[in-house]
C-alpha positions in Angstrom: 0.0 0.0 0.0 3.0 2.4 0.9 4.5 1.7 -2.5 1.2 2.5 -4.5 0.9 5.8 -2.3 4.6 6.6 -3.0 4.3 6.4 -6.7 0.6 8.4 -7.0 2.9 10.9 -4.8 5.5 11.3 -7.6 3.1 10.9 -10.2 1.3 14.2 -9.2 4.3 15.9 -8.4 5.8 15.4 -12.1 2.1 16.7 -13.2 2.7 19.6 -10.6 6.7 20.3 -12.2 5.2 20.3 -15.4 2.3 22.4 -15.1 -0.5 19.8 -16.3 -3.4 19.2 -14.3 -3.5 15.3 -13.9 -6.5 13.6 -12.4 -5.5 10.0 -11.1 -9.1 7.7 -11.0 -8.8 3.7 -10.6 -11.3 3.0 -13.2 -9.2 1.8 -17.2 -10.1 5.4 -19.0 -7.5 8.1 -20.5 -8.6 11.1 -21.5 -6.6 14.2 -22.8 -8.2 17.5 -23.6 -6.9 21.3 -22.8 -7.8 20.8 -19.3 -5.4 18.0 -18.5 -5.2 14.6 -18.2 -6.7 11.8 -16.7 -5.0 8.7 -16.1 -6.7 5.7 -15.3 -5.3 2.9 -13.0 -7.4 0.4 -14.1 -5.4 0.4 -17.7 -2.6 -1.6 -16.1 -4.4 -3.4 -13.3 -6.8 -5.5 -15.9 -3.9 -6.4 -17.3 -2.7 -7.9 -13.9 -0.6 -5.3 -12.7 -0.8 -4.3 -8.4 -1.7 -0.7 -7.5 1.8 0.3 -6.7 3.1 -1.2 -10.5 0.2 0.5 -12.0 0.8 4.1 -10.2 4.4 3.7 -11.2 4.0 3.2 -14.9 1.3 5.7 -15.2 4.1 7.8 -14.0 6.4 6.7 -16.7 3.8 7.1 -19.4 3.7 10.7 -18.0 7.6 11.2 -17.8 7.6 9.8 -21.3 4.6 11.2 -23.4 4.4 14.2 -21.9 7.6 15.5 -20.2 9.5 13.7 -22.8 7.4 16.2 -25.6 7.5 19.2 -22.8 11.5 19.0 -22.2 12.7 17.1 -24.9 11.2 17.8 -28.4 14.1 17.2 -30.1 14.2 13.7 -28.7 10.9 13.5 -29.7 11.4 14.5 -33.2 14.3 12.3 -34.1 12.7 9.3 -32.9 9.9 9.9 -35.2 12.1 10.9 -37.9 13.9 7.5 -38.0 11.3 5.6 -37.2 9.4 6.5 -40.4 12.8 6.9 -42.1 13.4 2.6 -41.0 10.3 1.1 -40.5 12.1 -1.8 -38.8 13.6 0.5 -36.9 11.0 1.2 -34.9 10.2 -0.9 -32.0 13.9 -1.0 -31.3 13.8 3.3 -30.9 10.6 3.1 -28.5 11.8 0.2 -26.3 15.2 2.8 -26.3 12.7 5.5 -25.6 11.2 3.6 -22.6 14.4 3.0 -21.1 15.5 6.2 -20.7 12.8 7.6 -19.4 12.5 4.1 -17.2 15.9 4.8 -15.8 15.3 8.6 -15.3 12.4 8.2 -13.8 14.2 5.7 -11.3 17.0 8.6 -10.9 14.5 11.4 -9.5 12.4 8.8 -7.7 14.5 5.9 -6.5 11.7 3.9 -4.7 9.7 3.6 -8.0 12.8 1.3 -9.0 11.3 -2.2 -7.0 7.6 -1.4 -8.6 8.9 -0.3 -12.5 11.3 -3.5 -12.3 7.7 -5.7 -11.1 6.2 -4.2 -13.6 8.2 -5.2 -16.3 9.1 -9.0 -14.9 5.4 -9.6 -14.8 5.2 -7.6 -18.2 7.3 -9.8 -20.3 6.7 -13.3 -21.7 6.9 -15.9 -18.6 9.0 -17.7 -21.4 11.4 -15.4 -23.7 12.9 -18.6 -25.2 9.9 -19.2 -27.8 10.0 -15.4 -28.6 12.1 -14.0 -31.5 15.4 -12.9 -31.2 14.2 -9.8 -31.7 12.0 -9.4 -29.1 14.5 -11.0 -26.7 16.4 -8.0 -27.9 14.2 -5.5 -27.0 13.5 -7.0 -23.4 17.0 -6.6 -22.3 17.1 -3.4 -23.8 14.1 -2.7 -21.5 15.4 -4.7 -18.5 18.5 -2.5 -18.6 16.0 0.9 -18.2 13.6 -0.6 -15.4 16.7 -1.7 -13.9 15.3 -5.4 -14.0 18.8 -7.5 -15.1 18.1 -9.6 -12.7 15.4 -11.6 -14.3 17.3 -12.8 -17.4 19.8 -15.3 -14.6 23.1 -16.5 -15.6 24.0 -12.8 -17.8 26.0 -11.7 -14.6 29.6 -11.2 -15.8 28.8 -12.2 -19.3 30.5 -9.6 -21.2 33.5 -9.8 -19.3 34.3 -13.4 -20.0 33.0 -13.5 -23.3 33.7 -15.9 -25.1 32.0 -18.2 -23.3 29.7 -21.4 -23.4 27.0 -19.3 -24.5 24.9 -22.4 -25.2 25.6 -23.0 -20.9 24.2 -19.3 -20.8 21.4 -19.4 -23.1 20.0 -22.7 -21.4 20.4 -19.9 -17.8 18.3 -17.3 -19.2 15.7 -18.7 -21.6 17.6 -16.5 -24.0 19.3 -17.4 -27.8 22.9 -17.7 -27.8 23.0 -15.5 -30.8 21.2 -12.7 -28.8 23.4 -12.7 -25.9 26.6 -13.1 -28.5 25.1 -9.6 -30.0 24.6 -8.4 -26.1 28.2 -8.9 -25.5 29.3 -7.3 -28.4 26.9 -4.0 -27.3 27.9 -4.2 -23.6 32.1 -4.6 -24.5 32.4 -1.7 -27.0 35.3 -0.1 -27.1 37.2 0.0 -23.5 33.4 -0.2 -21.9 34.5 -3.4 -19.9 30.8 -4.4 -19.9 29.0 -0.8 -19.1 28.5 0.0 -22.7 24.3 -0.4 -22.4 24.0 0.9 -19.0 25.9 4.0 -20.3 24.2 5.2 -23.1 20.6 4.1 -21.6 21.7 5.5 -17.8 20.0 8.9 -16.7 22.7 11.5 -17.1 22.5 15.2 -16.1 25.6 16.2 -17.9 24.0 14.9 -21.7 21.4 15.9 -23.1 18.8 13.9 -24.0 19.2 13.7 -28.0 22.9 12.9 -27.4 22.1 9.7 -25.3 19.3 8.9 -27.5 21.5 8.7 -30.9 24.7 7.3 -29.2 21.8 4.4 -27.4 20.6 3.7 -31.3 24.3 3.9 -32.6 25.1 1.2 -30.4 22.0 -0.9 -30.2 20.4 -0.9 -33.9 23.3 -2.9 -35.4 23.1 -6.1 -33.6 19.6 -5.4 -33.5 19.0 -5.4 -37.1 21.4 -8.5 -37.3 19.1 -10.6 -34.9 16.5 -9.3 -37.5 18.1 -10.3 -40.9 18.2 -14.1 -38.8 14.6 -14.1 -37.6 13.5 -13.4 -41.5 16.3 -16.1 -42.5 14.9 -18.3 -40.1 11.2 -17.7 -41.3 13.0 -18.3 -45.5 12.3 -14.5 -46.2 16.0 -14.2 -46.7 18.2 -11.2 -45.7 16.8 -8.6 -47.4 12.9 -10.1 -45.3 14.0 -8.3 -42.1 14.7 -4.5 -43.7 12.3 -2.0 -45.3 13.0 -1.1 -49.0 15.7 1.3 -49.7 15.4 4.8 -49.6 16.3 7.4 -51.9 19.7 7.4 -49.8 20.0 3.8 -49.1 18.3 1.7 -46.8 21.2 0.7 -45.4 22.8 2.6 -42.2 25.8 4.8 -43.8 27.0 5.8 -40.4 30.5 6.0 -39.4 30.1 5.1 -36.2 29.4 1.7 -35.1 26.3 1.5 -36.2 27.7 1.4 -39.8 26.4 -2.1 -41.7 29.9 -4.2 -40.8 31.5 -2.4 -37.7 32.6 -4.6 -35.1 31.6 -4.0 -31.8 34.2 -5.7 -30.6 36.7 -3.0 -32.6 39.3 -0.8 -31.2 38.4 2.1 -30.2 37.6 5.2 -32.2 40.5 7.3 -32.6 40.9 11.0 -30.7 39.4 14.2 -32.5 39.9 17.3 -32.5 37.2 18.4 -30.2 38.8 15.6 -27.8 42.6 15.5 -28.2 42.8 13.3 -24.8 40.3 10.9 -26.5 38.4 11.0 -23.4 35.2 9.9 -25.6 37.2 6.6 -26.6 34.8 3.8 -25.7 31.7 5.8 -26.2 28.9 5.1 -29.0 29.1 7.6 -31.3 25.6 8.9 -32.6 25.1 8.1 -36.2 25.0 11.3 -38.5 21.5 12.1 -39.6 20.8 11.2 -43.1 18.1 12.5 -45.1 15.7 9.7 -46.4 12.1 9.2 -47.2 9.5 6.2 -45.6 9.1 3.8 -48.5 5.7 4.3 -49.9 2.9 2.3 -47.5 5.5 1.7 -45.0 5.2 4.5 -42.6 5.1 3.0 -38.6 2.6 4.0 -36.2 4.5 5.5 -34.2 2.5 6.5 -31.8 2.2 6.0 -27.8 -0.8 4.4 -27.6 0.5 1.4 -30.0 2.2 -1.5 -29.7 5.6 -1.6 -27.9 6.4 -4.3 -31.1 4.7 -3.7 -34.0 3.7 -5.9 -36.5 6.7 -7.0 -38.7 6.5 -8.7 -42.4 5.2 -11.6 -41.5 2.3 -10.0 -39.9 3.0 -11.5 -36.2 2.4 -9.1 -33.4 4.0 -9.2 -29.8 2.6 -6.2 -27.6 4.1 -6.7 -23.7 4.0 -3.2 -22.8 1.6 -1.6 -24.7 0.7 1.6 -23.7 -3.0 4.0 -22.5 -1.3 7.3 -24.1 -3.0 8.8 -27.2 -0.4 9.8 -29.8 2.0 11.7 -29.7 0.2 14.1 -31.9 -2.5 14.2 -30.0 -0.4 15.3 -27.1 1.7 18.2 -28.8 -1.6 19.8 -29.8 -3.2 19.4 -26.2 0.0 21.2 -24.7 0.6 23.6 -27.5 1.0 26.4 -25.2 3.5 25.0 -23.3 7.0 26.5 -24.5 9.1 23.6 -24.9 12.2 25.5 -24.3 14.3 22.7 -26.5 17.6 24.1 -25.2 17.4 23.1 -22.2 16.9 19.8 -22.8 16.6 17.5 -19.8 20.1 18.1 -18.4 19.8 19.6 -15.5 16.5 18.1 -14.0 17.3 14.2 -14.1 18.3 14.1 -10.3 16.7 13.0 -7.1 14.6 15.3 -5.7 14.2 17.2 -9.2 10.3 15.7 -9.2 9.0 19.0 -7.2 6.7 18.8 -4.7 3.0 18.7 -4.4 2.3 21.9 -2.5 -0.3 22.1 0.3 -2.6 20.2 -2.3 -3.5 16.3 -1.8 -0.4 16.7 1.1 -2.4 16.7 4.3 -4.9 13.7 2.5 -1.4 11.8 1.4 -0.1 12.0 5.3 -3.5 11.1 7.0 -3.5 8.0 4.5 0.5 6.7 5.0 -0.7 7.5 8.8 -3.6 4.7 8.4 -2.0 2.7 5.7 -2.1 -1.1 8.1 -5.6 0.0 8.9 -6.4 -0.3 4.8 -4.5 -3.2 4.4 -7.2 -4.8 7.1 -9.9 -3.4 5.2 -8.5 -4.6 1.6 -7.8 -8.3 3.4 -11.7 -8.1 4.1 -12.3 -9.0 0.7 -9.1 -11.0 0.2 -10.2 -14.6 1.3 -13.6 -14.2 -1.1 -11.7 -13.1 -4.3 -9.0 -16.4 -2.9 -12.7 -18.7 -3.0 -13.7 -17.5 -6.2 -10.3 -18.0 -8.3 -9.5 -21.5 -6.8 -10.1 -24.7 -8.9 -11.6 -27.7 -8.1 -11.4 -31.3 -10.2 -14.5 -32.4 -11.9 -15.5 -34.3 -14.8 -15.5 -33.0 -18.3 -18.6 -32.8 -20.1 -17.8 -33.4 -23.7 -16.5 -36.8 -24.4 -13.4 -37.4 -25.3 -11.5 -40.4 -27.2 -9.5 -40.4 -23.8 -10.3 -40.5 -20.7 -10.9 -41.3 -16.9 -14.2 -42.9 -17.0 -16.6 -44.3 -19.5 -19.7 -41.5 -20.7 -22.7 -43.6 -20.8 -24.6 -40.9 -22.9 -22.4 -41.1 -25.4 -21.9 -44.7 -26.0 -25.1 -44.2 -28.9 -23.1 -41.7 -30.9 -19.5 -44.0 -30.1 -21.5 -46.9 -32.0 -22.4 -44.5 -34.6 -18.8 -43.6 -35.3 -17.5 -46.9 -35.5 -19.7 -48.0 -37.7 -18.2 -44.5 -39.4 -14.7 -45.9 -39.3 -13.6 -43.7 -36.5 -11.4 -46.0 -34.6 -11.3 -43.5 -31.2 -14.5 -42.8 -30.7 -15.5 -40.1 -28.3 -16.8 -41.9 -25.6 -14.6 -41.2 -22.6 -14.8 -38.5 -20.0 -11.2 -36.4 -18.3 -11.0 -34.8 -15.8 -10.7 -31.1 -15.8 -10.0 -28.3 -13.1 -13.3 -25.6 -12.9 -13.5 -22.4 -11.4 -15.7 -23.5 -7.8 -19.1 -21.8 -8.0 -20.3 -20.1 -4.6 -22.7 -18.0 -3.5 -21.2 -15.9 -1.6 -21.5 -12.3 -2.0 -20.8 -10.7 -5.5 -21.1 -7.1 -6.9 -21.6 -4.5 -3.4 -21.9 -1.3 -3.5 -21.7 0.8 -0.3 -23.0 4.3 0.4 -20.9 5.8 3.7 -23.1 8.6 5.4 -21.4 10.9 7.4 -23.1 13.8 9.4 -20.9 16.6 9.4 -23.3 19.0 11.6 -22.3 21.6 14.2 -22.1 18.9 16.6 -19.6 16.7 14.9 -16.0 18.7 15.5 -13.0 17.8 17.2 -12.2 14.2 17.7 -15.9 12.6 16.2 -15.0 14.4 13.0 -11.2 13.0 12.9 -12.2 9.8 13.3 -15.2 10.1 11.1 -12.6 11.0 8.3 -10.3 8.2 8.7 -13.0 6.2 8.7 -13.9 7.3 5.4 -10.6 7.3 3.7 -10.0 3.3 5.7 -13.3 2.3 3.6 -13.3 4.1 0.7 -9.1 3.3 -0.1 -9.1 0.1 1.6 -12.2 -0.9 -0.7 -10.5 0.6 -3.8 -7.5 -1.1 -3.6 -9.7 -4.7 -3.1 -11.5 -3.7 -6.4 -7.9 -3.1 -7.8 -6.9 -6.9 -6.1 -10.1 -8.4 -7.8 -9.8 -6.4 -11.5 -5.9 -8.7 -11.0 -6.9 -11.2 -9.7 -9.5 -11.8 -13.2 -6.8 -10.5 -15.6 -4.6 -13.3 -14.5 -7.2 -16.1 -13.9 -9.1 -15.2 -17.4 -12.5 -15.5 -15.5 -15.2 -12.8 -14.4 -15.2 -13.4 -10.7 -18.5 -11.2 -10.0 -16.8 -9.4 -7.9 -17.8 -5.4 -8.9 -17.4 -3.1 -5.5 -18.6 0.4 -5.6 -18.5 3.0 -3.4 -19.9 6.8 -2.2 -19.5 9.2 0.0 -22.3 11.8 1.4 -21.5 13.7 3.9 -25.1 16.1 5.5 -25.6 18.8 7.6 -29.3 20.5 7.5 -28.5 19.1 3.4 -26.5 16.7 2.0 -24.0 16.9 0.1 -22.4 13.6 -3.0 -18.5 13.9 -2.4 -18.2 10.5 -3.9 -20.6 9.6 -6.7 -21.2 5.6 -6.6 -18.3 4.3 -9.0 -15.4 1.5 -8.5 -12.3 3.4 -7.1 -11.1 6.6 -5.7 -10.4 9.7 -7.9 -8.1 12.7 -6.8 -11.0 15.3 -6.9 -12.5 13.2 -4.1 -9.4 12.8 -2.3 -8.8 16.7 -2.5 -12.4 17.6 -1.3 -12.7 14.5 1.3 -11.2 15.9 4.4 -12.2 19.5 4.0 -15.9 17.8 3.3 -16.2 16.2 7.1 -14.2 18.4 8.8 -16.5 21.4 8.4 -18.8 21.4 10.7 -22.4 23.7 10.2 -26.0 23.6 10.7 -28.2 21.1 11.6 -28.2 17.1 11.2 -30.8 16.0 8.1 -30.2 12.4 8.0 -33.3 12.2 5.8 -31.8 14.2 3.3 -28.9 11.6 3.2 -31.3 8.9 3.0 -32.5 10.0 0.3 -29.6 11.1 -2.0 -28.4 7.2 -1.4 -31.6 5.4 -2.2 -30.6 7.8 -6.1 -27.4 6.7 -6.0 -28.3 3.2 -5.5 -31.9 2.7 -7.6 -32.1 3.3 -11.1 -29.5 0.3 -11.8 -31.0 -2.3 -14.0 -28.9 -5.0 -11.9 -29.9 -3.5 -8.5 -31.6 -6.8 -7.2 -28.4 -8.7 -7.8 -26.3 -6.6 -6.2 -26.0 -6.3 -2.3 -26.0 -2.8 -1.4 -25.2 -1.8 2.1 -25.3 1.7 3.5 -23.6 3.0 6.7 -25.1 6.1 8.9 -22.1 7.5 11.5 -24.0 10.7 13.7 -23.8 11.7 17.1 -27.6 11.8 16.5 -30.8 13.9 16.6 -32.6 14.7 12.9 -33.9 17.4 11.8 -37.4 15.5 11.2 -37.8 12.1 12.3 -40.7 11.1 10.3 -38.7 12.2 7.2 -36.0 10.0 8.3 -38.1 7.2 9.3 -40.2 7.3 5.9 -36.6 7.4 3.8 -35.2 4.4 6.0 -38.5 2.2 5.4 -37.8 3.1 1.5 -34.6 2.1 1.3 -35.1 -1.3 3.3 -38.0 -1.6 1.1 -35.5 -1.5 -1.6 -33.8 -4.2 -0.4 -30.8 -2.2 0.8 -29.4 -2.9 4.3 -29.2 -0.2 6.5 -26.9 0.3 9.6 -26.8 3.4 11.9 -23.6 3.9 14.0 -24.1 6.3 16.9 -21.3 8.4 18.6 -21.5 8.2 22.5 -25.7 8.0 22.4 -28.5 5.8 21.7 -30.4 8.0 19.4 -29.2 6.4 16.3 -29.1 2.8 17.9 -32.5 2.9 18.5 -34.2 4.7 15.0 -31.8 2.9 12.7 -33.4 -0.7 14.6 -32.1 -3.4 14.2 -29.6 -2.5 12.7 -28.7 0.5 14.7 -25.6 0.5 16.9 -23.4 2.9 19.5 -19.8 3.3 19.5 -18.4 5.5 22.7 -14.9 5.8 21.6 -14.7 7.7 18.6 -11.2 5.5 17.7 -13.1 2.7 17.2 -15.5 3.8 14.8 -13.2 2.2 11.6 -13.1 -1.3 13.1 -17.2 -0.9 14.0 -17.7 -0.4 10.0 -15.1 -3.1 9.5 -16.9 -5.7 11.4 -20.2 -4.7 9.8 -18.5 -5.3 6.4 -17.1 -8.7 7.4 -20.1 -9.7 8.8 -22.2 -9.1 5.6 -19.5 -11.8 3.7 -19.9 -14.5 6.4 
C-alpha cells in the first residue's frame, strides 16, 4: 500500500513540475483535452498489474509522453524521424525511448525502481525462449532501463568473460545464444568493460537527451538489425525479409560510427578528435550522422504512444508486452501547445533525485492522513481477500464433452461412439477427463456501499477525525480490493463477479455527494474529502442523506443482484424524524441494508433498529464499519 501511495505521490508531483493538471481515477479510462489529463489505473491493473506497479507506470507514461514532448522535443522529433525513415527500426527506438525515461524516472524517484522493475518481470513473456530474437532483444534493452537484469539469470559477468559457453548461458536465461553473443558485443564496446548499455541508456544530467538517444541507437540498432536479418532467414524470407525497401539514400545505415552495416563491436576504439585531443570519448557510441531519407511508400510505422511496444513485422506477427494508454504523440503536442518547450534546455539539468518538485499544500495533508492509516487499509482490503482467494481457486471435476481419452466411461455417449464406428472412427469419443473448474459459490458478488457521514455543528474535534479516517479506511481500503479483484480476473481469465462500488455523502441541514457511486477513488475526491467532514455547520438531516443514497443506489437495472449496504455515522438527533423514518422504510423496502452507527448515544441505535448500533470511543468507529463489512461476507 506504501508503495502504491509513494508512486501516485511522484506521479502528481511530475504533473505539478510540469504544469499539467493530472487527475488520477482507478477506473481503465485516458482522456486528454486542454484541461489536463486523466489517467486511469485500471489500464494496467486489468492487465494484472498491483496498485503500486500500476501508479508507477502511469508515472512513466507521464515522464515519457508528456515530459519527454514538454522538455525534450528534439528527442521526440528524431525518434519519429527515424522511425518513419526505418520502419524496422521502430520498435527498437521506442523500447530505447522507454528506457531512458524508465531509468530517469528511477534517478528522480529511486523507490519507483522495486515497482517499474515488477512491472516489467510480470510484463514480459513468462518464457522469452519461444520469442524472437528480436523481441528477446528489445527485453533486455528494457530490462537494462527498469533496472530489472536480474530476471534474465546467468548474464551476470557475461560480457567480461566473453567468449564463453553461451549455449551453458542461453539454457540460464531462456535467451538465444545469438542474442546474448550480440549483447556482449553492445555491452564490451570499445574500452566499456561491460557498461557499454547501461551508459548510453543510464539517466545523465551532464547529456542531453538527443545525445544519449542517438549514441543508445548507434550502439544498439546494429546487432539489432542483425538478430533481425536471422529471424527473416529463419522464417525463409531471406536477408533482405527483415529490412524495409531502400530509400532514396539507401536503406542501409551509412553511419561511421558503429552502427555502420559491418562495424565490429568488438573494434578498437575510435581514434581522438579534435574536439577531444585526450580521446576521453574513446569507448563511447558515437551517434550516427543524420541522413536525409524518405518512408518507403505504405511503410510508414505507427508511431504512436498508444501502439504497440512491437509492431507488427513482415510476416504480420504481433507481440505487444508493454503496450501503452497514451493517445499519440500528436494528440499530445496539440493538447499542450501552449507549453514552450524550451528545447535548449533539454533535460540536463533536471534528471536528479529530488528534481520531481513537490506537491504543495494540495492532496499533502490527504497523502499523510492515509501513509498514517496505511495497516488499517491493508485490514480493510484483506476483508475482501479470502472471497476473491474462494472464487479464483479450482476444483477437479468431470468434463462434459467426451473425449477419445479419458478417466471414465460417458454412458450418454456410448449411442453416438457406436455411430462412429460403424463410421470408421477407430477412437471414438466416448470417454470423460478430468478437468479443473473455477468452484461456483454463492457468496457475496457485486456490493456497493454508500458511507453517510453527518458533518453537523455537533460533529467537531475528535468525532469528525475519526469520522474522516474512517472514510478514507473504507473508501481506499475498498479501492485497492477492487484493484486486487480487477488482478486477480486478468490473471485467472474468469469474471469473478466481484464489482465493489462506493460513495461518500456527507449532510448537515442538506446533504451533500463527495463521492458519486463508481469503483475506485479519484483525486477530486481525495482533495475535497477531508475539508468535506471536517467542516462542521448547521443542523443534522439524515433524511436528506437517506435519500440522495436510495438515487445513488436505484435506477440500476442489476440493483436486485447486487447487495447494497449503507452505513449512517452521527452523534444523533434529525432534523425530522418522520422524514428519516419514511426514507429508511424506503430504502429497506428497496432491499438495501441499512446500519446506523451512533457516537456516545443511543439515538441512532434505536431509529436505525435493528440495525442500529453505539460506539463510545470515537477510535473505534473504523473497526465498528469493518466488522459490519465482514459480517455481511460470512
Amino acid at each position: 500500500m506504501q508503495g502504491e501511495v509513494a508512486a501516485r505521490e511522484a506521479l502528481r508531483a511530475v504533473a505539478a513540475v510540469l504544469g499539467i493538471e493530472v487527475t488520477v481515477t482507478d477506473d481503465e479510462r485516458w482522456q486528454l483535452d486542454n484541461t489536463g489529463l486523466r489517467a486511469g489505473l485500471g489500464w494496467y491493473t486489468s492487465r494484472g498489474h498491483s496498485g503500486a506497479e500500476a501508479a508507477a507506470l502511469a508515472l512513466l507514461q507521464l515522464w515519457e509522453g508528456v515530459r519527454g514532448l514538454r522538455v525534450s522535443p528534439e528527442r521526440s522529433a528524431r525518434a519519429s524521424m527515424l522511425g518513419r525513415a526505418r520502419p524496422e527500426l521502430a520498435p527498437l527506438l521506442t523500447a530505447i525511448t522507454r528506457a531512458q525515461a524508465a531509468a530517469e524516472v528511477t534517478a528522480v524517484f529511486p523507490g519507483m525502481r522495486e515497482a517499474l522493475g515488477a512491472a516489467l518481470h510480470r510484463g514480459l513473456p513468462r518464457d522469452l525462449s519461444v520469442e524472437t530474437r528480436r523481441d528477446q532483444w528489445l527485453a533486455l534493452v528494457l530490462a537494462v532501463g527498469f533496472g530489472d537484469v536480474e530476471r534474465f539469470a546467468g548474464l551476470d559477468g557475461l560480457d567480461c568473460l566473453y567468449p564463453l559457453d553461451l549455449a551453458e548461458r542461453a539454457g540460464a536465461s531462456g535467451l538465444d545464444p545469438l542474442v546474448l553473443e550480440e549483447w556482449a558485443r553492445a555491452r564490451n564496446f570499445g574500452d566499456a568493460r561491460g557498461e557499454a548499455v547501461w551508459w548510453v541508456l543510464q539517466a545523465a544530467p551532464d547529456r542531453p537527451a538527443l545525445e544519449r538517444f542517438e549514441r543508445a541507437v548507434a550502439l544498439l540498432s546494429p546487432g539489432y538489425e542483425r538478430l533481425l536479418a536471422r529471424d527473416a532467414a529463419d522464417r525463409g524470407l531471406g536477408a533482405d525479409g527483415a529490412v524495409a525497401p531502400p530509400n532514396e539514400g539507401g536503406a542501409e545505415s551509412q553511419d561511421s560510427g558503429p552502427a555502420a552495416d559491418g562495424a565490429e563491436a568488438d573494434s578498437a576504439a575510435p581514434e581522438p578528435d579534435a574536439e577531444d585531443p585526450e580521446g576521453t570519448d574513446a569507448g563511447e557510441p558515437q551517434a550516427p550522422e543524420e541522413q536525409p531519407a524518405q518512408a518507403p511508400q505504405g511503410s510508414e510505422a505507427d508511431n504512436t504512444e498508444g501502439a504497440d511496444l512491437f509492431q507488427a513485422d513482415q510476416t504480420g506477427d504481433v507481440t505487444s508486452f508493454l503496450d501503452t494508454p497514451l493517445p499519440s504523440e500528436g494528440a499530445l503536442a496539440a493538447a499542450f501547445a501552449d507549453i514552450d518547450a524550451q528545447p535548449g534546455e533539454s533535460d540536463a539539468g533536471d534528471v536528479r533525485p529530488g528534481a520531481g518538485g513537490g506537491l504543495g499544500a494540495r492532496g499533502g495533508e490527504y497523502a499523510a492522513r492515509v501513509a498514517s492509516l496505511a495497516p488499517d487499509i491493508e485490514r480493510m482490503r484483506e476483508v475482501w481477500h479470502e472471497v476473491t482467494h474462494e472464487r479464483v481457486a479450482t476444483v477437479a471435476a468431470m468434463g462434459r464433452r467426451p473425449q477419445a481419452e479419458g478417466e471414465a466411461l460417458d454412458t450418454r455417449a456410448l449411442a453416438d461412439g457406436l455411430a462412429q464406428v460403424r463410421a470408421g472412427v477407430k477412437r471414438p469419443r466416448v470417454f470423460l477427463q478430468r478437468e479443473h473448474r473455477t468452484r461456483r459459490t454463492e457468496r457475496s458478488g457485486n456490493t456497493d456501499y454508500v458511507l453517510l457521514i453527518d458533518r453537523s455543528a455537533s460533529m467537531q474535534g475528535r468525532p469528525a477525525q475519526a469520522a474522516t479516517d474512517t472514510a478514507i479506511i473504507m473508501l481506499e481500503g475498498l479501492a485497492a480490493a477492487a484493484r486486487d479483484i480487477a488482478q486477480a480476473e486478468a490473471v485467472h481469465g474468469v469474471d469473478l463477479e466481484l464489482q465493489l462500488r462506493t460513495a461518500l455523502i456527507v449532510f448537515d441541514s442538506r446533504a451533500h455527494l463527495i463521492k458519486p457511486l463508481a469503483s475506485g477513488m479519484s483525486d477530486d475526491v481525495r482533495d475535497d474529502l477531508i475539508a468535506a467532514i471536517t467542516s462542521p455547520q448547521g443542523s443534522t438531516n439524515d433524511a436528506a442523506a437517506l435519500t440522495v443514497a436510495a438515487a445513488q443506489l436505484q435506477g440500476v437495472a442489476e440493483a436486485r443482484q447486487r447487495r447494497r449496504i449503507v452505513f449512517v455515522i452521527s452523534d444523533g438527533g434529525t432534523n425530522d424524524v418522520v422524514a428519516a423514518a419514511h426514507e429508511l422504510r424506503r430504502l429497506r423496502a428497496m432491499g438495501v441494508s441499512v446500519w446506523g452507527i451512533g457516537l456516545g448515544n443511543d439515538d441512532v441505535r434505536q431509529r436505525y433498529a435493528p440495525g442500529g448500533s453505539r460506539v463510545d470511543d470515537p477510535g473505534q468507529l473504523a473497526e465498528t464499519v469493518s466488522a459490519l463489512i465482514r459480517r455481511g461476507l460470512s
